[in-house]
N, CA, C and O of each residue as an XYZ file, in Angstrom:
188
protein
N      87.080     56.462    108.017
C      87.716     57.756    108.177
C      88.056     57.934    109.651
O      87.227     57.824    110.554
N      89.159     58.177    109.793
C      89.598     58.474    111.211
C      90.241     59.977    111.456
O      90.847     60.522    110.534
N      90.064     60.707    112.900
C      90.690     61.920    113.154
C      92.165     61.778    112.742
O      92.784     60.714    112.716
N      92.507     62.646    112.516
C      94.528     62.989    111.631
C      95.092     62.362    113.405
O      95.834     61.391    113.544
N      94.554     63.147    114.513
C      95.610     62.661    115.532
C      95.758     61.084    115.688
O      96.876     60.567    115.682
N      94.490     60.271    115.842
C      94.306     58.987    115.810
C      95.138     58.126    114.707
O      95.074     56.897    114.669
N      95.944     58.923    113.793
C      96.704     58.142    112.540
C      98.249     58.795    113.103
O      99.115     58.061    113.580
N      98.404     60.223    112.960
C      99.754     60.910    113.370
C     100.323     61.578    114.742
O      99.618     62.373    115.365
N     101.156     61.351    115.026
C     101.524     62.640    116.203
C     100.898     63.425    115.583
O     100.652     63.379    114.378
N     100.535     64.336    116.455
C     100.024     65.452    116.057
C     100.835     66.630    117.368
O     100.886     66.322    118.559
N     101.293     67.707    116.908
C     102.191     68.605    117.769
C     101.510     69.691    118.188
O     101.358     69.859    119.398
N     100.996     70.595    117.271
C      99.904     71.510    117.512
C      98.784     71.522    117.057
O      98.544     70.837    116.063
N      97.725     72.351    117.695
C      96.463     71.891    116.887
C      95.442     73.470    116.901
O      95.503     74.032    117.994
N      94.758     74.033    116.081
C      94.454     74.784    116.923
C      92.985     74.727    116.491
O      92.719     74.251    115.387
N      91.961     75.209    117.341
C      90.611     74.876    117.983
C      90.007     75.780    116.354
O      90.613     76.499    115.559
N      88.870     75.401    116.399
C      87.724     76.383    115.749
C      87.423     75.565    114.463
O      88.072     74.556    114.188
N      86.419     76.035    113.690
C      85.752     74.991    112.816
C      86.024     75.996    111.382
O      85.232     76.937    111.409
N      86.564     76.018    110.654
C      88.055     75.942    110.598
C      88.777     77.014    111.671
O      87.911     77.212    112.523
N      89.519     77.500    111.887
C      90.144     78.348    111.852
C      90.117     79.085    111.311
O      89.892     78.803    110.134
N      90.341     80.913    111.692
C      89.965     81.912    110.755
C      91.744     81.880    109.607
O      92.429     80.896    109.327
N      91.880     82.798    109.365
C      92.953     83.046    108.313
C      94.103     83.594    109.695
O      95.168     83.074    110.027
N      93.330     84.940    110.347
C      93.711     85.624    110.920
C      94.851     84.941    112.196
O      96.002     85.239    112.518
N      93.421     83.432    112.908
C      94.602     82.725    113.689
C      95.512     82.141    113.228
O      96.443     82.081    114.031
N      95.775     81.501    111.978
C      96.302     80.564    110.862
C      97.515     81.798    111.339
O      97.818     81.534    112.503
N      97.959     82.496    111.064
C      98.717     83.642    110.613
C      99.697     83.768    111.667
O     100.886     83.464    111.573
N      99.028     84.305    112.817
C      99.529     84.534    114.077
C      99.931     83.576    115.056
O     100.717     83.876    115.955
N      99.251     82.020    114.883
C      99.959     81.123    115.179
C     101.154     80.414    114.529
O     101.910     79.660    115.142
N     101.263     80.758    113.099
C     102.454     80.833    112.520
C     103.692     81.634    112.841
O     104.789     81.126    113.071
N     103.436     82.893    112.838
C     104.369     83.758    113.352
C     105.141     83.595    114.858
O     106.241     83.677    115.404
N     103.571     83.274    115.125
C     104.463     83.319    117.221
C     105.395     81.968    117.244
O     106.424     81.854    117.910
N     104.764     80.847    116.283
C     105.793     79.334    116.425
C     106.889     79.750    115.713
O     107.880     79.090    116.026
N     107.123     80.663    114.800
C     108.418     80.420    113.999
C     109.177     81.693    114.639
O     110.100     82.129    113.950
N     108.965     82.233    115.643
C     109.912     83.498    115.994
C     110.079     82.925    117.634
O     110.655     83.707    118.391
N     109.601     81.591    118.224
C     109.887     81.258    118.935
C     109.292     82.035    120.458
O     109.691     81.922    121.617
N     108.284     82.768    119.912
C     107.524     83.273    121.126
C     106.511     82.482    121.791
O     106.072     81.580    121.079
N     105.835     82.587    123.367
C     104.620     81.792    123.594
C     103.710     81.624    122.517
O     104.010     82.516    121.724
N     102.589     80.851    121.969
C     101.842     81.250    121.260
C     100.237     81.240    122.140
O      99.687     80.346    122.782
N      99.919     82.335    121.897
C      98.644     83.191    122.722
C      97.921     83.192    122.034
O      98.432     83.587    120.986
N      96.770     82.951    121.880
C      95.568     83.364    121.097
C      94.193     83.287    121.940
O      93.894     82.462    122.804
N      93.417     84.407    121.437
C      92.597     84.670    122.144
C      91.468     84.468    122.406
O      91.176     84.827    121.265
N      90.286     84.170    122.936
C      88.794     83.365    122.816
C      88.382     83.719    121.779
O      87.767     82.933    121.059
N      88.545     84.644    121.523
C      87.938     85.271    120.164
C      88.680     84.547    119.037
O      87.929     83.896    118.310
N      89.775     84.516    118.774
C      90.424     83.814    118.072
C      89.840     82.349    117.719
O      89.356     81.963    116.655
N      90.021     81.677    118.883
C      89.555     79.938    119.125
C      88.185     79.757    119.385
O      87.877     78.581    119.190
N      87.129     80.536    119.790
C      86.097     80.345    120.386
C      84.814     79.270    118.757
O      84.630     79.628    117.594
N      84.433     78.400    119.272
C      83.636     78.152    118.076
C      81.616     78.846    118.058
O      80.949     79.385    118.940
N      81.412     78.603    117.161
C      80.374     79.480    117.237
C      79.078     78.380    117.067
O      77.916     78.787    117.083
């Protein structure tokens, strides 16, 4: 078994064990409307 980047480009990625829904969402939105995408420690932070 190998990490996905170690097999594919990989373009974006975003941090946390999974990811909540909430960042899932908002990093969608900010990539497809072409804004920075920002997210916040709280967002990415793992626990």
């Amino acid at each position: 078994v190998h990490p996905i980047h170690e097999v594919v480009k990989i373009d974006y990625s975003l941090p946390g064990c999974p990811p909540s829904a909430d960042t899932i969402w908002t990093f969608i939105n900010e990539l497809l409307s072409g804004q920075a995408i920002v997210l916040s420690y709280r967002q990415i932070h793992y626990d």
